[in-house]
N, C-alpha and C positions, 0 to 999 in steps of 0.2 A: 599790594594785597597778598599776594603768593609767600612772600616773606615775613609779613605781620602776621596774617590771618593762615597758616597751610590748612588746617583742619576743615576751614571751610571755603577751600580753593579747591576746586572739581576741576578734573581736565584728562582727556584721553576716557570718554564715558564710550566711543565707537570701540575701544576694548572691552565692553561688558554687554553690549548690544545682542539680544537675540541667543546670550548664552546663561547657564544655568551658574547658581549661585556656588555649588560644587563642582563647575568644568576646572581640571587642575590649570587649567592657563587663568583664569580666575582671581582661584588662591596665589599664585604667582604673582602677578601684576598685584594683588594687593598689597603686598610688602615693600612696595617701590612707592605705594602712595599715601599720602599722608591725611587723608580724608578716608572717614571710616564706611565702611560697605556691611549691609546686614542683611541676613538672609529673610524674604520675605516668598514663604512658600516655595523655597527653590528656587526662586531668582531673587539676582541682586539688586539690593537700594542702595540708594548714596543717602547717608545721614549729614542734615547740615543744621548748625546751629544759629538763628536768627531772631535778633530781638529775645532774646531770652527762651527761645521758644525750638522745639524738634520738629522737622520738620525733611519725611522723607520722599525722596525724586528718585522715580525708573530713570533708566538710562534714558528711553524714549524720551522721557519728559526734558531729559537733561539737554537731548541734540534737539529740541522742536526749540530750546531757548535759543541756540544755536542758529537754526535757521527762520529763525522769525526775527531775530537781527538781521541775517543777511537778506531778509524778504522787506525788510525797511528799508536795507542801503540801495536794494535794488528801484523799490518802487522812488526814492530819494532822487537818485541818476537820471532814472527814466524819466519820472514825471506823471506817472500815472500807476494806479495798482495793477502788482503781480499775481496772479492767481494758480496759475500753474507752475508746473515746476516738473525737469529729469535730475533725481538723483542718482549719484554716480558710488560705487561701492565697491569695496576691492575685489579683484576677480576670482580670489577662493571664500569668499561668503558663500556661507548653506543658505539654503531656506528662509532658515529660522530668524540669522540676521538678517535679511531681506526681508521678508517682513515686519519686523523689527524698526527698521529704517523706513520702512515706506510709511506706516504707524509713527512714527516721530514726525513725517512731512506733513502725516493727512493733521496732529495736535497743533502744528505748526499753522494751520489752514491753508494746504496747497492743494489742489488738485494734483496727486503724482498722476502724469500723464506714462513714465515710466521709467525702472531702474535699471542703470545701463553700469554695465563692469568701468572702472576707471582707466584699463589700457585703450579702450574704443574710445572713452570720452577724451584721452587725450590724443589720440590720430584724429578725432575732429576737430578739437582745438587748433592744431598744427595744420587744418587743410589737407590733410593726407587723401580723403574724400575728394575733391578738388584738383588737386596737384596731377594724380596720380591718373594718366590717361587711359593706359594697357593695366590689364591683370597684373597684379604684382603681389607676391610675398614679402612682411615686413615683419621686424622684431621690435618689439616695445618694449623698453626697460623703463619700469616706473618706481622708483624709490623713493617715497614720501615720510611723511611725519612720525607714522607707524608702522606702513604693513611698506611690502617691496611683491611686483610682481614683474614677473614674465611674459608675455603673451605673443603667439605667431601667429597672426592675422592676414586673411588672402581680402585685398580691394579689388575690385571688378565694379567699374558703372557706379563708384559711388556706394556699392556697399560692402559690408565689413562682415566676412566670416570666420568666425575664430575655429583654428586650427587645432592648437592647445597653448595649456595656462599653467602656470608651474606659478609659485608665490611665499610668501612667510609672511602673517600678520603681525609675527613679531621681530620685523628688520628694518626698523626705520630710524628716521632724527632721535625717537625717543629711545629708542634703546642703546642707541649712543651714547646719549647721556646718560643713562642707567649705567652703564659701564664705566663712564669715567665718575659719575659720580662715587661710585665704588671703589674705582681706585683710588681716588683722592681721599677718602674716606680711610680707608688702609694706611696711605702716604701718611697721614694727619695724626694717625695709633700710633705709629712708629716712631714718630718723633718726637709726639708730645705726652703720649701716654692718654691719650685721653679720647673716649669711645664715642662720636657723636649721635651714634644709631637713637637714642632715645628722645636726642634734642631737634625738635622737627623743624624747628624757623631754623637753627643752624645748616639744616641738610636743605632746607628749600635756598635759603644763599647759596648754597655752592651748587645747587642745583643750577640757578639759572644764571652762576658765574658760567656753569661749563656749556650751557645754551650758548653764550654769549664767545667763549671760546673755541664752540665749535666752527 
């Protein structure tokens, strides 16, 4: 799909979550992707082409698709319906993307019961809650898909108080790839003479050669 269709392969919409259609990280991230973004009132749409026909998605709408898949696989596992739900969101989200997200969950039809920073969700994954008898300070490094955060966390009794959060939403898998895809892209001018930047099925192949080689 990504390599036949780029134009109408969406991906990385929690980059546009809760921010304005002119935030310069924005227009950044737009040049990396090859599915068009259009300003609607100051936020941004994803345009996608279907059946012949346009057809524009909020980011919100874009991650409720998102998790209304994984509220299938869940309810699939389990064996009975999901209805609630804690989403998890990177620890220097404003507001804005916070709401944003909890707004994707409720399109999604979840009760967000509540949205908890990703370095906490993952010392609960890990049992750190649990494990951890005495008072203790701990350090969470979390480097994911997109964003990488920081976080020094005191556990006492099973609860978690953040200390501080230090982070970059833009230091993850993807921006690795943004990077090599660029250099290979340079590599590719050099040698052959020939500029791929406009051919977008050729840039999503080496796109997800360098997923594949990371």
């Amino acid at each position: 799909q990504a390599s036949i269709n780029p134009n109408n392969t969406v991906f990385h919409a929690r980059r546009l979550i809760g921010r304005k259609f002119h935030d310069p990280t924005v227009q950044a991230d737009m040049k990396h992707w090859p599915f068009k973004i259009t300003n609607d009132v100051g936020k941004p749409n994803i345009l996608v082409e279907y059946k012949n026909e346009t057809k524009l998605f909020t980011p919100e709408e874009i991650s409720a698709m998102i998790l209304i898949k994984m509220k299938k696989m869940a309810e699939t596992y389990l064996g009975k319906k999901v209805t609630d739900a804690v989403i998890t969101v990177p620890a220097t989200f404003n507001d804005s993307q916070r709401q944003a997200t909890k707004d994707a969950g409720v399109i999604a039809g979840f009760i967000i019961l509540r949205i908890i920073n990703e370095p906490i969700a993952a010392s609960i994954a890990y049992g750190l809650d649990k494990r951890i008898s005495s008072a203790r300070n701990i350090l969470v490094f979390d480097l994911g898909g997109g964003t990488f955060n920081v976080s020094v966390l005191k556990i006492e009794e099973g609860i978690f108080e953040v200390k501080s959060v230090a982070g970059n939403t833009h230091l993850g898998g993807e921006d690795f790839d943004n990077q090599m895809v660029a250099y290979f892209m340079q590599e590719f001018k050099c040698k052959h003479g020939k500029d791929l930047l406009q051919n977008k099925r050729a840039i999503q192949r080496l796109r997800t050669a360098c997923e594949s080689a990371k």
